[in-house]
Structures are given as structure tokens and as C-alpha cells.
PADOMI-377135 format. One record per residue (C-alpha): residue number from 1; residue in one letter; x, y, z. Coordinates in Angstrom, 2 decimals, decimal comma. Example, Ala and Ser with C-alpha at 12.3 -4.5 7.8 and 13.67 -1.06 7.14 Angstrom:
<nodes>
<node 1; A; <12,30; -4,50; 7,80>>;
<node 2; S; <13,67; -1,06; 7,14>>;
</nodes>
This chain:
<nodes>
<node 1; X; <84,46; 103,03; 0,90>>;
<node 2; X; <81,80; 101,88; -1,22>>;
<node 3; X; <81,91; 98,49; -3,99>>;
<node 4; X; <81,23; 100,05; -7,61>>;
<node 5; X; <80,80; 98,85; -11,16>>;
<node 6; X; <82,07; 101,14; -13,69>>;
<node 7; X; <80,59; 100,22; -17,33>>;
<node 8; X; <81,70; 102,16; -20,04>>;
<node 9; X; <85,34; 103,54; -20,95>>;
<node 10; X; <84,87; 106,19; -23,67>>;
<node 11; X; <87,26; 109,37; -22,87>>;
<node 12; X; <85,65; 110,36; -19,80>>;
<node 13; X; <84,55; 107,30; -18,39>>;
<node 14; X; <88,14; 105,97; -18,18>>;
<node 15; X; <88,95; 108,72; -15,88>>;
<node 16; X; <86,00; 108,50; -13,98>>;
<node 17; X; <86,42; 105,77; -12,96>>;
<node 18; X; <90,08; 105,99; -12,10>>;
<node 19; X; <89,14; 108,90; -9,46>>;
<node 20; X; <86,48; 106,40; -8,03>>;
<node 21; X; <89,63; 104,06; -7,58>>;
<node 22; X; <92,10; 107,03; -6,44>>;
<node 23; X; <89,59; 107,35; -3,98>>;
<node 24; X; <89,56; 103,99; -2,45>>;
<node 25; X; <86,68; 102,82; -3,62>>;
<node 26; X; <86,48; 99,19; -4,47>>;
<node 27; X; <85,74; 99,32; -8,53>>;
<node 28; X; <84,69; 96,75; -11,07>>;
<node 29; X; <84,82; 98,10; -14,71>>;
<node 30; X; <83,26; 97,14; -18,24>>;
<node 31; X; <83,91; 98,11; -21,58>>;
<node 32; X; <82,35; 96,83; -24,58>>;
<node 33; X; <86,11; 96,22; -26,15>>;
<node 34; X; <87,46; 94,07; -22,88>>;
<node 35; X; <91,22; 95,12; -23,88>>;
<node 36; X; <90,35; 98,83; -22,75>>;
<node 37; X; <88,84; 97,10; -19,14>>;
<node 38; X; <92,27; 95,01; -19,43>>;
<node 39; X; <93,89; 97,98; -19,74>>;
<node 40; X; <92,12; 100,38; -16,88>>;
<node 41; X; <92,42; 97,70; -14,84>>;
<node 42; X; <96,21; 97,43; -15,03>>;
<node 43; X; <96,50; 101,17; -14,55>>;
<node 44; X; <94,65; 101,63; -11,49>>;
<node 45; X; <95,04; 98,58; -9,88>>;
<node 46; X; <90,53; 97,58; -9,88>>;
<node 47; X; <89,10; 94,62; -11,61>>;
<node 48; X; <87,42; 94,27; -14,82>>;
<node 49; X; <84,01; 91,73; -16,29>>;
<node 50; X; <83,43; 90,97; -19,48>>;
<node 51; X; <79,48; 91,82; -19,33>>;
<node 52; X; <78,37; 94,59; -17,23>>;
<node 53; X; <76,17; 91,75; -14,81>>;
<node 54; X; <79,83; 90,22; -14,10>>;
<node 55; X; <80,88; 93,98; -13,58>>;
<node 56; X; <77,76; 94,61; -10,95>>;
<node 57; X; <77,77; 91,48; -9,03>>;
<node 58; X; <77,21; 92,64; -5,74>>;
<node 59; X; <77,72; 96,25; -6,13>>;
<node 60; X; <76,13; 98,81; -4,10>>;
<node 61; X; <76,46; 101,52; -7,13>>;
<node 62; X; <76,90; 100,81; -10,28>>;
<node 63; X; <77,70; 103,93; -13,17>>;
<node 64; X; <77,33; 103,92; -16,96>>;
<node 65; X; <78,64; 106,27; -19,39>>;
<node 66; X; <78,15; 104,77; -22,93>>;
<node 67; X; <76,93; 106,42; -25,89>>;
<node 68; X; <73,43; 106,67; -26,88>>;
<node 69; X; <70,20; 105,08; -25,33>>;
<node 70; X; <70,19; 101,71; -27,12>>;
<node 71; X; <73,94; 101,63; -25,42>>;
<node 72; X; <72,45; 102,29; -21,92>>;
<node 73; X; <69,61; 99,58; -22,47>>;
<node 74; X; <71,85; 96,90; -23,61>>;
<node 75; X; <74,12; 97,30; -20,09>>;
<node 76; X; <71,13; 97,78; -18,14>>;
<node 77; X; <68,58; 94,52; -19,54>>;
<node 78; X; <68,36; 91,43; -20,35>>;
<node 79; X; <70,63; 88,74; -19,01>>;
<node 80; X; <73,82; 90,06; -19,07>>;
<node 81; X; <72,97; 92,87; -18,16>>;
<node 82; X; <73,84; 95,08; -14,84>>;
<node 83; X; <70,09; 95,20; -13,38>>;
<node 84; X; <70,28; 91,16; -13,37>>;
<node 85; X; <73,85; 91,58; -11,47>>;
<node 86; X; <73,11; 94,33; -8,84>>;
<node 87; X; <71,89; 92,96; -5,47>>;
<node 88; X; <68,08; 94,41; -3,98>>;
<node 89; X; <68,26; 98,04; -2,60>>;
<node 90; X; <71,40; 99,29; -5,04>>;
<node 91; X; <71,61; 101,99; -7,48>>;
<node 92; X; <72,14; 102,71; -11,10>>;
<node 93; X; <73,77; 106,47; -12,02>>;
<node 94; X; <74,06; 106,87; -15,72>>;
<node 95; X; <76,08; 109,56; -16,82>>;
<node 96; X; <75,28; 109,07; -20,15>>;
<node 97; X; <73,67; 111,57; -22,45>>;
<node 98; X; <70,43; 109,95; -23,62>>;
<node 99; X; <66,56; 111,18; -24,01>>;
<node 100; X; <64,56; 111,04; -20,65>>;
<node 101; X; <61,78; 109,13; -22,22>>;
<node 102; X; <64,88; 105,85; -22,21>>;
<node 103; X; <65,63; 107,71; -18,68>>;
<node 104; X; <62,26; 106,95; -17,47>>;
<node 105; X; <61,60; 103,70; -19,14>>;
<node 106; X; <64,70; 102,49; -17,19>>;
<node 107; X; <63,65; 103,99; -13,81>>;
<node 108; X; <60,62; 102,24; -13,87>>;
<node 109; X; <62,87; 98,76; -15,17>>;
<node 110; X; <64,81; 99,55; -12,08>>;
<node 111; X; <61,81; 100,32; -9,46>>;
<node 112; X; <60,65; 96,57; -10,35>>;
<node 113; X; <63,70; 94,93; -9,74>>;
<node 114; X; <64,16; 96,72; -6,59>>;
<node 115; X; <66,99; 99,52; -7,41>>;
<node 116; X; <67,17; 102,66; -8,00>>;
<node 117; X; <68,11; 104,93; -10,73>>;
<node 118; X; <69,34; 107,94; -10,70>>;
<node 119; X; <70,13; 110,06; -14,20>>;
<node 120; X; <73,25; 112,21; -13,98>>;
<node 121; X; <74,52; 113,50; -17,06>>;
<node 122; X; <77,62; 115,22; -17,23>>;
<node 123; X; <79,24; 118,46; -18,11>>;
<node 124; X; <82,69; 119,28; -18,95>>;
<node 125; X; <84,29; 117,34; -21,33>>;
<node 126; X; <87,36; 115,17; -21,72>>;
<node 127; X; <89,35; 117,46; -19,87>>;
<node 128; X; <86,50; 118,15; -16,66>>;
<node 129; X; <86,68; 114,07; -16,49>>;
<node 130; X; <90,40; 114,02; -16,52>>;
<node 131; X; <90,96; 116,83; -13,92>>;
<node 132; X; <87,66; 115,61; -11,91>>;
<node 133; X; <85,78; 118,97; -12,22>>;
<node 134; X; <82,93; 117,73; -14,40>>;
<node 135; X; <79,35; 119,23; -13,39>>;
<node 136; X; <76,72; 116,92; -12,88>>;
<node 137; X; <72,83; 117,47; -13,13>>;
<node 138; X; <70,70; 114,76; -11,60>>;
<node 139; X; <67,13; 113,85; -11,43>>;
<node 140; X; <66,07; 110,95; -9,28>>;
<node 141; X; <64,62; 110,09; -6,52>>;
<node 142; X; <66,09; 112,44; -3,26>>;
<node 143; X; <66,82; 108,95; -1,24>>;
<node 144; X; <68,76; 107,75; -3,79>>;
<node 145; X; <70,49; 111,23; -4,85>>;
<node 146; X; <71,49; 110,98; -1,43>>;
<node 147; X; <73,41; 107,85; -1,33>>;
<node 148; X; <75,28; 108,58; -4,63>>;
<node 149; X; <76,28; 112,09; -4,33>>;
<node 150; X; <79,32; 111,64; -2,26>>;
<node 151; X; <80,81; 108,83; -4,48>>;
<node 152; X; <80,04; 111,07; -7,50>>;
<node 153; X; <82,08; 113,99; -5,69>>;
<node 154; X; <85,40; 111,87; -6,70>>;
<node 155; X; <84,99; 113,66; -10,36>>;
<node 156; X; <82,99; 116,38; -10,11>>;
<node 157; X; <83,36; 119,98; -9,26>>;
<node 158; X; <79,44; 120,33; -8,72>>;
<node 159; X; <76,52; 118,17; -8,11>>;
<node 160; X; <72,98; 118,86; -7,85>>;
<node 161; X; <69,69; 117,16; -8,10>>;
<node 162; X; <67,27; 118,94; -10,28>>;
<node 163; X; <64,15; 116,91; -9,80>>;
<node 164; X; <62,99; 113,99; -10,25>>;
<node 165; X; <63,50; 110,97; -12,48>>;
<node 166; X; <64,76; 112,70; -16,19>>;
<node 167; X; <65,36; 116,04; -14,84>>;
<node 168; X; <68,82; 115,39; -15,18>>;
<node 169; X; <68,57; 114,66; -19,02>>;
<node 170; X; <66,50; 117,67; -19,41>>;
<node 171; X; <68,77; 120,03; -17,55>>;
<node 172; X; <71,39; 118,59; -19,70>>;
<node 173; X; <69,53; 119,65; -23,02>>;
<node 174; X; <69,58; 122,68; -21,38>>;
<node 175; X; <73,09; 122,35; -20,79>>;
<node 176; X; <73,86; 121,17; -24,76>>;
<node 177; X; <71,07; 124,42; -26,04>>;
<node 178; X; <73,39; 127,08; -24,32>>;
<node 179; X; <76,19; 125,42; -25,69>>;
<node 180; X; <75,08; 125,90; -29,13>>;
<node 181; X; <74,21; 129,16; -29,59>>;
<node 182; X; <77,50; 130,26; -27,64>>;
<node 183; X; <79,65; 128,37; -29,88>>;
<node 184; X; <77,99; 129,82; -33,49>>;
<node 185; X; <78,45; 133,38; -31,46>>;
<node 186; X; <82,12; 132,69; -30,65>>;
<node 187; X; <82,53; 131,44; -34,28>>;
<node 188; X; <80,91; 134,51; -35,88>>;
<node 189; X; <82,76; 137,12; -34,09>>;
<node 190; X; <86,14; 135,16; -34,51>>;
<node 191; X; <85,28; 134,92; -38,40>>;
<node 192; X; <84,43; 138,47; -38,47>>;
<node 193; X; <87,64; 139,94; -36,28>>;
<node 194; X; <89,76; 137,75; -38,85>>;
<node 195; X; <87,54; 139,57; -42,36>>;
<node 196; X; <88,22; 143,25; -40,48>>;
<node 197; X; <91,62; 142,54; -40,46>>;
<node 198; X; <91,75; 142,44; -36,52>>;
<node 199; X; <94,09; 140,50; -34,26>>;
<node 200; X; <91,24; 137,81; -32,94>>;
<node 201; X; <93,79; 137,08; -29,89>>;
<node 202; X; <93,92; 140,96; -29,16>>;
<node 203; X; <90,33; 140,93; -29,77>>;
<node 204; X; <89,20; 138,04; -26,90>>;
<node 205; X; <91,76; 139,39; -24,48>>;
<node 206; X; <89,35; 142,57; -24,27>>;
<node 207; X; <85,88; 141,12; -24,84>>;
<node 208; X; <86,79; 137,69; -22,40>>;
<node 209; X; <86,48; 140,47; -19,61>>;
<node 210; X; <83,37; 142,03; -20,56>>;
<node 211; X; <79,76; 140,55; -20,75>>;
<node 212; X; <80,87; 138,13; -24,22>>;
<node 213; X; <83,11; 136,02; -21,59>>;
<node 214; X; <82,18; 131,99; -21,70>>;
<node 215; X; <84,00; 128,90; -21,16>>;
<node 216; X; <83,98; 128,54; -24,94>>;
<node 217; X; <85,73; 131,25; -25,17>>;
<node 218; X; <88,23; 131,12; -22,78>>;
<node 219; X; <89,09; 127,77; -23,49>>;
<node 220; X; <88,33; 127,59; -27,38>>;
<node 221; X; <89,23; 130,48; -29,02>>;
<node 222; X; <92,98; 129,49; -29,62>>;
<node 223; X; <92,81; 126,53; -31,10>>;
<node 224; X; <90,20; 128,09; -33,41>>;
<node 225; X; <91,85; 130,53; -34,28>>;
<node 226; X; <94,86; 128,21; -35,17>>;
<node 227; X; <92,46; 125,49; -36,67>>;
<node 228; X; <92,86; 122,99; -34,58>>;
<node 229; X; <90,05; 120,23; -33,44>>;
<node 230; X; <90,98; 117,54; -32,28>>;
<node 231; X; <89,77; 117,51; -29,11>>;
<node 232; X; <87,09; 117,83; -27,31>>;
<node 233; X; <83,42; 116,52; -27,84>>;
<node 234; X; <83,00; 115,45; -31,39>>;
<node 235; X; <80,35; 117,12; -33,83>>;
<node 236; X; <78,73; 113,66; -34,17>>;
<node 237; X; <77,95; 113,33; -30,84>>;
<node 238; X; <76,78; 117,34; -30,34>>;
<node 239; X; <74,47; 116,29; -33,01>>;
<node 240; X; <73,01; 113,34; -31,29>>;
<node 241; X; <72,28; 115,49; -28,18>>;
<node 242; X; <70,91; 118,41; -30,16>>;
<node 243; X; <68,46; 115,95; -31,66>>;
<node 244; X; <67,17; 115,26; -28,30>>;
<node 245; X; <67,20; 118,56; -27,49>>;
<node 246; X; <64,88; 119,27; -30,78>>;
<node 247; X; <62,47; 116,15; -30,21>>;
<node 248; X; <62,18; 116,97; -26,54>>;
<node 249; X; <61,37; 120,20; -27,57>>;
<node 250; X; <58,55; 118,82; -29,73>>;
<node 251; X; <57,01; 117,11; -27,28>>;
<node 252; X; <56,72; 120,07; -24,61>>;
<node 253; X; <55,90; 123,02; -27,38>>;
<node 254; X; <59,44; 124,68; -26,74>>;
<node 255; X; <60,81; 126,71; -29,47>>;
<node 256; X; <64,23; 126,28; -30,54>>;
<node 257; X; <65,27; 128,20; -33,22>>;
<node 258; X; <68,46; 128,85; -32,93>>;
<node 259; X; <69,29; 125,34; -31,92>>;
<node 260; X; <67,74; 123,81; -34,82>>;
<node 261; X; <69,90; 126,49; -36,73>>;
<node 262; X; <73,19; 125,54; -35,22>>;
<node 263; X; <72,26; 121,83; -35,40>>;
<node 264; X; <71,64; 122,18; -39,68>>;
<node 265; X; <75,43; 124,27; -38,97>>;
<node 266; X; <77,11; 121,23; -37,60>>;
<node 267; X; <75,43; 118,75; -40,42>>;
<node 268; X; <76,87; 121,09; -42,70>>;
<node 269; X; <80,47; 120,69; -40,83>>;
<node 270; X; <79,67; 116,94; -41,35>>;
<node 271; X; <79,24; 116,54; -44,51>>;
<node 272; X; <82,48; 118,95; -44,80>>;
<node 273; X; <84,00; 114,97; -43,15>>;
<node 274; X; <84,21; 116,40; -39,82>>;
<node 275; X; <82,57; 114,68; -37,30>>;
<node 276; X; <84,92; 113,65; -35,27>>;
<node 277; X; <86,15; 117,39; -34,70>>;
<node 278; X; <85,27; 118,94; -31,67>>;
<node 279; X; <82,29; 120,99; -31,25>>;
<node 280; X; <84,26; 124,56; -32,08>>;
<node 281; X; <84,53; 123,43; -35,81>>;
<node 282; X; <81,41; 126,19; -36,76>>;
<node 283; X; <84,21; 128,14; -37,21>>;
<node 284; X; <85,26; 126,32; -40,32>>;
<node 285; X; <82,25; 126,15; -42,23>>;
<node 286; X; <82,00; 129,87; -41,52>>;
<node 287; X; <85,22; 129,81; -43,14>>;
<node 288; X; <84,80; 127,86; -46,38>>;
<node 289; X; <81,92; 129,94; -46,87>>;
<node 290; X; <83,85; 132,63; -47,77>>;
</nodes>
């Protein structure tokens, strides 16, 4: 069993790193709001710092999963933060979502204070963190991958290294691109079943056998078809991945059209005040369209 820091306890870190602790690992956590660490730590029985160095004192791993990439440099520099904690020869996984130009810049941070960094970002949502089947895409070096794959096994249903340092981001853009497009097409056909005067749940039960059969579907089209969304990952955040997607995109002469369609779709859902629903909520701007 293996001493871990844990920073970062958003809906899926929490769970995360309860399965590290359900797993007998020894686990340290951080949270920006300390109450939250309070409260992990009285739930799974682990301890808790109040800055992420405190949190990776002496840990051989230490994961993140915060929100954006200023969120993932302010736990990983400066005084208080996890690099200056972690002892020579330990690694950094970050689960978060962020661009791999931060993913690189903080590789290359860890490489000269002798760590390692692996990115991992994750797939799945709330409810692959809670039931520790989340997919996770890594890029890093192999060495490293090594040494944190069977840790990161304790929540996820599959782990892979795509390459090296930032492939994970990018192979979660192409994760969050998929996503997209799969969501407007789920949207559009629900919207239209419900204009032909078509039972939508009839509808999927025939088509979620055939070639049209996702995740999204099989796990979304319910609640959308009852307008429900609140779960799930929230527009705002889809909308800070896409725009890494679309900037990444940029800067390698990929051409995105359809995401940077969808991504002007979930604005619109936005400024319709829901950012906070979960990503399925195409559905009703589709609908107040009409």
C-alpha cells in the first residue's frame, strides 16, 4: 500500500479518493474549502492539510483533480504548493481537464525538481467516479505510467497511456469532441421524435440496438426526455474543455466544425441561465426554438 495526497474534492474527486482509501492506501487530502477535507476525512477515516504541500509531505503519489489550469498551477507551485512537499523520485497524476501546453509547462516544473508527472484526465462523470469505472487516458513518461497505474486501478474501469507528456489531455479533447457531436445528434432526433408525434422512449428502445447506440443515449435520453439536468457535467465546464479543444485545434490546423457549432449551442444554453445543467441540456434550446 502506497502513501498518497489527494488535492481536490469537486464531485469526482471526493470519491476518488475514497476508493484510494477503500483500498488501503494511506491518503492525505486537500480541498480548497478545508470543511469538505474535514469532512472526507471523517468519512473515510484518511487525513486532511490545509495546503496541498502539507497534503504531499512525504508522499510517493500525489493526484489533483481541480478545475481549470490556473487551479492545477496554484497546487502544484510556489510555496505551498505540492511540488515543494513531495520528496525526490515521486509523482504527480493530474486528473484534471486542462490544455497540454499547462500539461507540459508542469512536466518540465516537475523534471527539475526531481518528480514526475504524469497527465491523466478522466472520463465518466460523477457517476464513473462514484462507482469507480471512470476511463483514464494518460500521457507521461512509461516509467512513471508504470508506477501509478495500479493505484489509479482503485477508480477506474480502464487505463492506458497514450504517449507521452500531454497525450493524455489531447486524447481527452478527443474524448470531449465525440462527446459533442453525439449529444447535439441525440438532442436532434429526440426533438424531432417528440415534433412527429412519436413516443421518444419507444423510439430509443429500437434505435439503442442499432448503429445510433451511445452512452449518451443509453444513459441520457430519459431524463431528457423528462427535462431533467441536474446532474452530470455542467455546460460551464463542457464549455471550458471545448475551448481547449478549439484552441488546440488552432494550433495543429485541425478542423472542427461541428465542435465549434455545438460549443456556440451550449453558449446559447448559457445565456438561456443554464450552466450548471448537465451537458444533455442541447435538448432545451432545441426546444425553445420552437
Amino acid at each position: 500500500m502506497a502513501k498518497l495526497a489527494f488535492l481536490g474534492l469537486g464531485v469526482m474527486g471526493f470519491p476518488m479518493a475514497g476508493h484510494l482509501r477503500a483500498a488501503g492506501h494511506d491518503v492525505t487530502v486537500y480541498n480548497r474549502t478545508t470543511a469538505k477535507a474535514r469532512d472526507w476525512a471523517s468519512q473515510h477515516g484518511g487525513d486532511y492539510a490545509k495546503t496541498p504541500r502539507a497534503a504531499a509531505d512525504g508522499a510517493e503519489i500525489v493526484m489533483a483533480c481541480v478545475g481549470n489550469d490556473d487551479d492545477l498551477r496554484s497546487v502544484c507551485l510556489g510555496d505551498d504548493g505540492a511540488f515543494a512537499g513531495m520528496p525526490d523520485g515521486a509523482v504527480f497524476v493530474d486528473h484534471t481537464t486542462v490544455s497540454a501546453r499547462v500539461t507540459r509547462e508542469l512536466y518540465a516544473a516537475a523534471q527539475a525538481a526531481r518528480l514526475s508527472f504524469v497527465d491523466a484526465p478522466i472520463s465518466g462523470g460523477q457517476a464513473g467516479a462514484e462507482n469507480a469505472v471512470l476511463s483514464v487516458m494518460c500521457g507521461g513518461d512509461a516509467e512513471a505510467y508504470a508506477r501509478v497505474e495500479p493505484i489509479i486501478a482503485a477508480y477506474a474501469r480502464i487505463c492506458r497511456r497514450i504517449g507521452d507528456s500531454g497525450a493524455g489531455q489531447m486524447a481527452k479533447m478527443c474524448n470531449q469532441i465525440a462527446i459533442a457531436g453525439l449529444v447535439q445528434g441525440l438532442s436532434e432526433a429526440l426533438h424531432f421524435a417528440d415534433k412527429a408525434g412519436l413516443d421518444g422512449r419507444a423510439v430509443v428502445e429500437v434505435i439503442s440496438q442499432g448503429a445510433a447506440g451511445s452512452w449518451q443515449m443509453s444513459n441520457r435520453y430519459e431524463t431528457m426526455i423528462d427535462d431533467q439536468f441536474e446532474h452530470g457535467f455542467a455546460v460551464d465546464w463542457m464549455r471550458k474543455d471545448l475551448g481547449i479543444c478549439l484552441d488546440t485545434a488552432d494550433e495543429t490546423g485541425a478542423s472542427l466544425p461541428v465542435t465549434a457549432l455545438v460549443d456556440q449551442f451550449y453558449k446559447d444554453v448559457q445565456q438561456m441561465g443554464g450552466g450548471r445543467w448537465d451537458t444533455s441540456s442541447l435538448i432545451k434550446r432545441l426546444r425553445a426554438l420552437t
